[in-house]
KOLNU-733942 format. One record per residue (C-alpha): residue in one letter; x, y, z. Coordinates in steps of 0.02 Angstrom, whole numbers, plus 50000, padded with zeros to 5 digits. Layout:
<sites>
AXYZ;...
</sites>
This chain:
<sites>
X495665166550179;X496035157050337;X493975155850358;X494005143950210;X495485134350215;X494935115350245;X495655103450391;X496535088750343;X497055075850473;X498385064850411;X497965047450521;X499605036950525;X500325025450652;X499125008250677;X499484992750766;X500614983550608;X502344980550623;X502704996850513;X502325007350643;X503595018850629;X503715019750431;X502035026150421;X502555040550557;X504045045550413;X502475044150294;X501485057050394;X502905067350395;X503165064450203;X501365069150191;X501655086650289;X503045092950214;X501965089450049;X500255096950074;X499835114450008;X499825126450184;X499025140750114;X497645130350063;X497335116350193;X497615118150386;X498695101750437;X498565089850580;X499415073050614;X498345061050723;X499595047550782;X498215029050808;X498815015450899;X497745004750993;X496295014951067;X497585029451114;X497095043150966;X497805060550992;X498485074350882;X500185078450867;X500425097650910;X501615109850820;X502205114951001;X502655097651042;X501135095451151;X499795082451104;X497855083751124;X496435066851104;X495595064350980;X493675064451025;X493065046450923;X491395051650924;X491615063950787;X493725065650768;X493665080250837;X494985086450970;X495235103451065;X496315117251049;X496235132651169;X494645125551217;X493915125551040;X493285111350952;X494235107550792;X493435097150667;X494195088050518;X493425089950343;X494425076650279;X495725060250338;X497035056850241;X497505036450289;X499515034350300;X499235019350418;X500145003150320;X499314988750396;X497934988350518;X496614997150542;X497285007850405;X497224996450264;X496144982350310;X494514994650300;X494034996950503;X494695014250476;X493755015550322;X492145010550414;X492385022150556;X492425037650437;X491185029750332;X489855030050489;X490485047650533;X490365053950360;X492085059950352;X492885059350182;X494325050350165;X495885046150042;X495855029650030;X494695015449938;X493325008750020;X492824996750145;X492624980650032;X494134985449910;X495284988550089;X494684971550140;X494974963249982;X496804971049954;X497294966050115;X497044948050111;X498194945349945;X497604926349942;X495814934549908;X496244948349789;X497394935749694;X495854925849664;X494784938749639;X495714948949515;X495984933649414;X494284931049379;X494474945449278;X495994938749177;X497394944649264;X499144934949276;X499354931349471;X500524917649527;X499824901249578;X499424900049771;X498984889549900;X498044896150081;X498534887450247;X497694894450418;X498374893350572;X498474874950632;X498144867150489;X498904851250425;X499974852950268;X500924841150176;X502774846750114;X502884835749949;X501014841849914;X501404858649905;X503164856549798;X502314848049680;X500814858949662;X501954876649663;X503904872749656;X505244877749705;X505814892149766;X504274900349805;X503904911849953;X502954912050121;X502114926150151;X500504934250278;X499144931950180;X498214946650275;X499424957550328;X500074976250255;X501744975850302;X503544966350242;X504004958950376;X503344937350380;X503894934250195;X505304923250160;X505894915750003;X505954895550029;X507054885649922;X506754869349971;X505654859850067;X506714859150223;X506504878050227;X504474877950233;X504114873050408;X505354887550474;X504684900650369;X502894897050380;X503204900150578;X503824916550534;X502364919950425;X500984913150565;X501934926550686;X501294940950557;X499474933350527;X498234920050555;X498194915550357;X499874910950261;X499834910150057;X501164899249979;X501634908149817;X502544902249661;X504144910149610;X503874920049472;X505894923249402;X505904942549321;X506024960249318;X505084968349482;X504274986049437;X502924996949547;X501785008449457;X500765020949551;X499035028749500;X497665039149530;X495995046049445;X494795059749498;X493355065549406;X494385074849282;X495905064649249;X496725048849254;X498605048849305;X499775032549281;X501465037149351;X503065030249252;X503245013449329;X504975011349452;X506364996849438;X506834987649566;X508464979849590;X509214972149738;X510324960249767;X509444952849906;X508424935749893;X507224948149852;X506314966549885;X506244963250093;X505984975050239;X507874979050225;X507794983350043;X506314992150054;X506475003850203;X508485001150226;X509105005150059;X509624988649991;X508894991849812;X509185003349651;X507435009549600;X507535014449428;X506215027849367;X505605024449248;X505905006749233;X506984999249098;X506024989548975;X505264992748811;X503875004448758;X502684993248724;X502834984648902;X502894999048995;X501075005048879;X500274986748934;X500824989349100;X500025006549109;X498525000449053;X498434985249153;X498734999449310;X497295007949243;X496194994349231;X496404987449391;X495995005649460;X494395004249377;X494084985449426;X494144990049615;X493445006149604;X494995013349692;X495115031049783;X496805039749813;X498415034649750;X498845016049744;X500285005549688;X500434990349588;X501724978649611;X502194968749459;X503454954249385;X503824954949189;X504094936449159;X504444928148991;X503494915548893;X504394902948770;X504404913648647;X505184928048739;X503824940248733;X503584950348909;X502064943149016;X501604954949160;X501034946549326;X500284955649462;X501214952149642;X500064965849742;X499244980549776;X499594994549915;X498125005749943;X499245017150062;X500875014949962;X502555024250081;X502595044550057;X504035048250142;X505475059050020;X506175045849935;X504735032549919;X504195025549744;X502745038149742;X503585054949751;X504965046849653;X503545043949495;X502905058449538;X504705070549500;X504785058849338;X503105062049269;X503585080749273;X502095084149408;X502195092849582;X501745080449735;X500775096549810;X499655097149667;X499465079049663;X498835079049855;X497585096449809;X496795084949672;X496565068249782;X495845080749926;X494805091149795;X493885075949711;X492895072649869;X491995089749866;
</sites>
């Protein structure tokens, strides 16, 4: 049986400021994975140091011409990366181009759709083209001239400052006046190169997860989120500053368009894996619910009580099966 197990590596770690939440991740992703069926490695990536982390506490490199390493002097080769890495080069697509010129299947989407996801100015844009509700944005690069009464006019306020390119939470502020931009856009220029100014949307916050394979299409039950923060920050989100509600409160009929909207943004992007779509149910005048997409995670948190296990214990579905499936649909 052992003969025919497969070799996972679970890559986490990267060079983003959520270094150490994608390590709980990997160790999310562990304690998930089916043992009897998969052999299970962690490969910690940071920088150029790449090296597996050992059951015995030792550690062992990663050879980058293939991802191989050695154990008792025997080659061990990976039949499959699964990406925990939020941020770069996890989630930006340069790990998605390594394995793509090493032909090592991976759990993620692809180059271009990484890319794209990444840089939320871009998939904003892009996405929108295609009729979906996005806030209004504006793009500023580093050392460009901007001018304060320009930008209140054109988006309001509040609105937030956030990384335009960047996978992590940390950079984003919400600015309620104009005395607040300058300040927060320095914050924002500390996380990336490119800053989007973003209008305030004022609703309920929900995340829905997904996946599809071959034989199935999946739409978790979409999660709540409450906090009584400015809004859902690095503190809420990794400090437990928030209620998440699963499934989200809000009528049937929302929470059907918002599946479907889920599952038609899979298909736009051609997604791989699970992802997670972060929405705001707004109102129009004449109260109906408008859903407005805020982003996408292509390597959305696994650790135990992320919003992805969570959907997956309310759909009624095992996590272990989910991972066997993702794995499975690349062979």
């Amino acid at each position: 049986m052992n003969q025919m197990k497969r070799t996972i590596a679970i890559v986490c770690g990267g060079d983003s400021s959520e270094y150490d939440v994608s390590l709980r991740s990997a160790q999310g992703l562990y304690s998930f994975f089916d043992k009897e069926r998969y052999d299970i490695y962690i490969v910690d990536v940071k920088g150029t140091d790449w090296h597996v982390n050992l059951e015995n506490g030792d550690t062992a490199p990663i050879d980058r011409n293939d991802f191989s390493f050695l154990r008792d002097g025997k080659a061990v080769v990976f039949d499959y990366a699964y990406i925990t890495i939020h941020g770069q080069p996890g989630e930006n697509g340069v790990m998605q181009g390594y394995f793509e010129l090493i032909h090592l299947p991976y759990s993620t989407c692809s180059v271009l759709v990484e890319a794209m996801t990444f840089d939320k100015y871009v998939l904003n844009n892009y996405l929108r083209g295609f009729g979906i509700n996005v806030a209004d944005s504006i793009l500023l690069r580093r050392g460009e001239s901007y001018d304060e009464r320009e930008i209140e006019k054109r988006i309001g306020m509040p609105c937030f400052v956030k990384p335009a390119a960047d996978g992590s939470s940390f950079g984003v502020s919400k600015v309620k006046n104009t005395d607040q931009l300058a300040p927060a856009l320095r914050v924002a220029f500390m996380e990336s190169n490119e800053v989007m100014i973003e209008r305030y949307m004022d609703g309920m916050e929900i995340s829905q997860g997904a996946y599809k394979t071959k034989e199935k299409s999946v739409i978790f039950p979409a999660t709540e989120v409450v906090t009584s923060n400015e809004f859902f920050d690095y503190n809420a989100k990794y400090n437990g500053q928030v209620e998440e509600i699963t499934p989200a409160r809000m009528p049937e009929e929302t929470a059907r368009r918002v599946s479907e909207q889920t599952s038609r943004i899979y298909d736009i992007l051609h997604a791989n894996g699970i992802i997670r779509i972060d929405y705001i149910i707004t109102k129009d005048k004449e109260g109906n619910d408008v859903i407005n997409m805020l982003e996408i995670n292509t390597t959305p948190g696994m650790t135990l009580t992320s919003f992805i296990p969570q959907q997956v214990r309310a759909a009624g579905l095992d996590i272990k099966d989910v991972l066997t499936d993702i794995v499975e649909n690349q062979f």
